[in-house]
C-alpha positions in Angstrom: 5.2 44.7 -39.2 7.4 42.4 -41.1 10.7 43.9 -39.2 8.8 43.1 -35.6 7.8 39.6 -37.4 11.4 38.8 -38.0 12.6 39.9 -35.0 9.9 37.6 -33.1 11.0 34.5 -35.4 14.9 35.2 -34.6 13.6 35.5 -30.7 11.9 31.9 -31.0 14.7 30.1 -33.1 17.3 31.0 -30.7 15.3 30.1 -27.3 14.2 26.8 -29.1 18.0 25.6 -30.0 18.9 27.1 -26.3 16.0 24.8 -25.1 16.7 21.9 -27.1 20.4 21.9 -26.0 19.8 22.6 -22.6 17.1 19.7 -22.4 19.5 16.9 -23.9 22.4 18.1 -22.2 20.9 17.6 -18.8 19.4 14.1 -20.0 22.5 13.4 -21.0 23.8 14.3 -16.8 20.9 12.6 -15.6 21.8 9.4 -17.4 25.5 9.5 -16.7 24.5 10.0 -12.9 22.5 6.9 -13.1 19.3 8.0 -13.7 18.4 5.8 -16.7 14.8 5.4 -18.7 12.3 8.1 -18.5 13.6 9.2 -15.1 16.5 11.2 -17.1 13.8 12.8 -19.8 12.4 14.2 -16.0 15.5 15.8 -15.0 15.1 18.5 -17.5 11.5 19.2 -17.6 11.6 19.9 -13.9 14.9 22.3 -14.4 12.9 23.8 -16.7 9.6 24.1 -15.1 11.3 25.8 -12.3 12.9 28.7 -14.6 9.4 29.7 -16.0 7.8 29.3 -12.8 10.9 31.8 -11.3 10.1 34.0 -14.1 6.8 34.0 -13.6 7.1 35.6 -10.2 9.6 38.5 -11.4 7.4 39.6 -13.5 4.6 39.5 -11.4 7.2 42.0 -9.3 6.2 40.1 -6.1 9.0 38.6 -3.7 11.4 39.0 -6.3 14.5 37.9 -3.9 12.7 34.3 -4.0 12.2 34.6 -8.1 15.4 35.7 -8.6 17.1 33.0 -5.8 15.2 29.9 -7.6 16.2 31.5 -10.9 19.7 31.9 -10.3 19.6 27.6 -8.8 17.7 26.3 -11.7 19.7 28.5 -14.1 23.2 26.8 -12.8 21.2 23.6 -12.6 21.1 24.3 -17.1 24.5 25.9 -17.4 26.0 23.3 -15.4 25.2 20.5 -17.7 26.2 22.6 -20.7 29.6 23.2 -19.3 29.9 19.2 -18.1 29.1 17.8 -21.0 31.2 19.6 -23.3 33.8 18.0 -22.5 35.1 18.8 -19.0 33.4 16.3 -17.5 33.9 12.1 -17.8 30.4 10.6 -18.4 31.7 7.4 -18.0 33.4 8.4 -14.2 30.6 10.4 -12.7 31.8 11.7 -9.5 29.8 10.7 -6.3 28.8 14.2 -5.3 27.1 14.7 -9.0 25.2 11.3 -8.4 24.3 12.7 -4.9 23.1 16.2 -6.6 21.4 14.7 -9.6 19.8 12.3 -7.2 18.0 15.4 -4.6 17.8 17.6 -7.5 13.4 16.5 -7.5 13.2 17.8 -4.3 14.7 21.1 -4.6 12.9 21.4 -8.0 9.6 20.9 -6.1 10.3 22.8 -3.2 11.0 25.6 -5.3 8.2 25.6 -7.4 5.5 25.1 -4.8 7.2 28.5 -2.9 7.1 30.5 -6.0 3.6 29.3 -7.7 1.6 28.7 -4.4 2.7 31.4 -2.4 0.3 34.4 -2.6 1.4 38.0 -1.1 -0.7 39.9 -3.4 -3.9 38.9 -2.2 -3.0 40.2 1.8 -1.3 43.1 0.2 -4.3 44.3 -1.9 -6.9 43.5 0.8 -4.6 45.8 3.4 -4.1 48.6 1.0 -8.0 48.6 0.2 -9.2 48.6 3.8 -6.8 51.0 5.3 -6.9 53.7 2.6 -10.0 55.9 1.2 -10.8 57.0 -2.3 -12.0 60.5 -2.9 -15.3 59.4 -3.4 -15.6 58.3 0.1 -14.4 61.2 1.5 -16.9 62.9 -0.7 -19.6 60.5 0.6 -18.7 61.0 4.2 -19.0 64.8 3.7 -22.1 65.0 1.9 -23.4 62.9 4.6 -26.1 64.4 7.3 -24.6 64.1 10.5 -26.4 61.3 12.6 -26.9 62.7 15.8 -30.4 64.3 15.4 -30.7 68.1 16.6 -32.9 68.5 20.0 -35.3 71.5 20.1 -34.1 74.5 22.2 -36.0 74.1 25.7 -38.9 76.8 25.7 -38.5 80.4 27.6 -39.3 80.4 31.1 -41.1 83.5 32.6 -39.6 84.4 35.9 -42.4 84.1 38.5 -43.0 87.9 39.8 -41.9 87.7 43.8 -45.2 89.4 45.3 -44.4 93.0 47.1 -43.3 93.1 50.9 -47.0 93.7 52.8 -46.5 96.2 55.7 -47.8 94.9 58.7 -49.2 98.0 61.2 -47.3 97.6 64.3 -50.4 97.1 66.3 -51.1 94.2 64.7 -47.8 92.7 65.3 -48.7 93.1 68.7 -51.7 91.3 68.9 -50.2 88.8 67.2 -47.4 88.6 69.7 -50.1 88.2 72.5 -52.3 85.3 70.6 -48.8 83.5 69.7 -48.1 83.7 73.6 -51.8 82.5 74.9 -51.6 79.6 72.1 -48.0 78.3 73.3 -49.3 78.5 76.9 -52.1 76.6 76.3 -50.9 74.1 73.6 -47.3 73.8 74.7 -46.4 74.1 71.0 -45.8 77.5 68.9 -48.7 78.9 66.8 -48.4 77.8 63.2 -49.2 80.2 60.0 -52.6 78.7 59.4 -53.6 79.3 62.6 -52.5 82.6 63.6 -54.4 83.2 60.5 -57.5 81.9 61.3 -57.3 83.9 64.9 -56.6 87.0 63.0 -58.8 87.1 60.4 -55.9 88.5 57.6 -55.3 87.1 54.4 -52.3 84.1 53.8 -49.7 87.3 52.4 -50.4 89.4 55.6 -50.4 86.3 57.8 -46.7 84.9 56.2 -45.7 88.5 56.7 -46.7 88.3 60.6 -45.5 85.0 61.8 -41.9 86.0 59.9 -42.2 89.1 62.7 -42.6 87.0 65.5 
């Protein structure tokens, strides 16, 4: 515990001094260039605002080209005022490009941090993976499921209906039959119908069917 203690306390010395440096080195930039008052005191709290917020997306492992492109821009932003003001660079002669830089540096700093901290590909991401895939307890559900369509009954058995014997028909009475078909068509104009012939005949409606299918 006291190793991991130590180790912790080394971590947090070191990143304060870093942090401390880095902060009055870029006042000291941000002044040179003109930017005098509480303006400079901004330059380096927006340089560093934009490195955790950079951070902050890599390790949320989401869009890391972005993270690590605003990373990379605010981490030469710092390194570039540690290497100009120790000694390479005149304070007192500040080119015009460095006034021009220090000057839209805001702007960049904002733009930067509202892509990394209000941009939100997790949320479409997750909502896509949870709609198009299933868990194994929905398949489970969907099996165990009764199927909706409801089973109709099997129609009931039909009986054939028994086709009645052929009735023989004595020849003789084919031939009367002929003869009252004939007198009725020469009186009527029209051909005896079933009915009829039956009633003249005096046979029941099987013999009768039997008859006029003769004729």
């Amino acid at each position: 515990m006291r190793a991991h203690l130590a180790r912790v306390d080394a971590v947090l010395v070191q990143a304060f001094i870093a942090a401390a440096l880095s902060f009055a080195h870029l006042h000291d930039i941000a002044s040179a260039a003109g930017q005098d008052g509480w303006k400079a005191w901004a330059y380096p709290v927006s340089v560093d605002l934009l490195l955790v917020a950079a951070w902050r997306r890599l390790r949320s492992g989401d869009a890391k080209a972005a993270g690590w492109c605003w990373f990379l821009i605010a981490l030469a932003a710092s390194l570039g005022a540690n290497v100009a003001t120790a000694g390479l660079l005149d304070l007192d002669h500040v080119p015009a490009w460095l006034r021009i830089l220090v000057a839209g540096w805001p702007a960049v700093a904002f733009l930067g941090g509202t892509l990394l901290v209000h941009s939100s590909p997790t949320t479409h991401d997750e909502t896509s993976d949870a709609v198009g895939q299933e868990t194994p307890e929905d398949i489970e559900d969907q099996e165990d499921a009764p199927d909706p369509t409801p089973e109709l009954p099997a129609p009931p058995a039909v009986d054939p209906v028994p086709v009645p014997p052929p009735v023989a028909v004595p020849a003789a009475l084919v031939e009367h039959a002929r003869k009252v078909a004939a007198e009725h068509h020469a009186r009527t104009g029209t051909a005896i119908d079933t009915p009829t012939l039956r009633a003249r005949l005096g046979v029941p409606p099987p013999m009768a069917d039997a008859i006029a299918a003769q004729l």
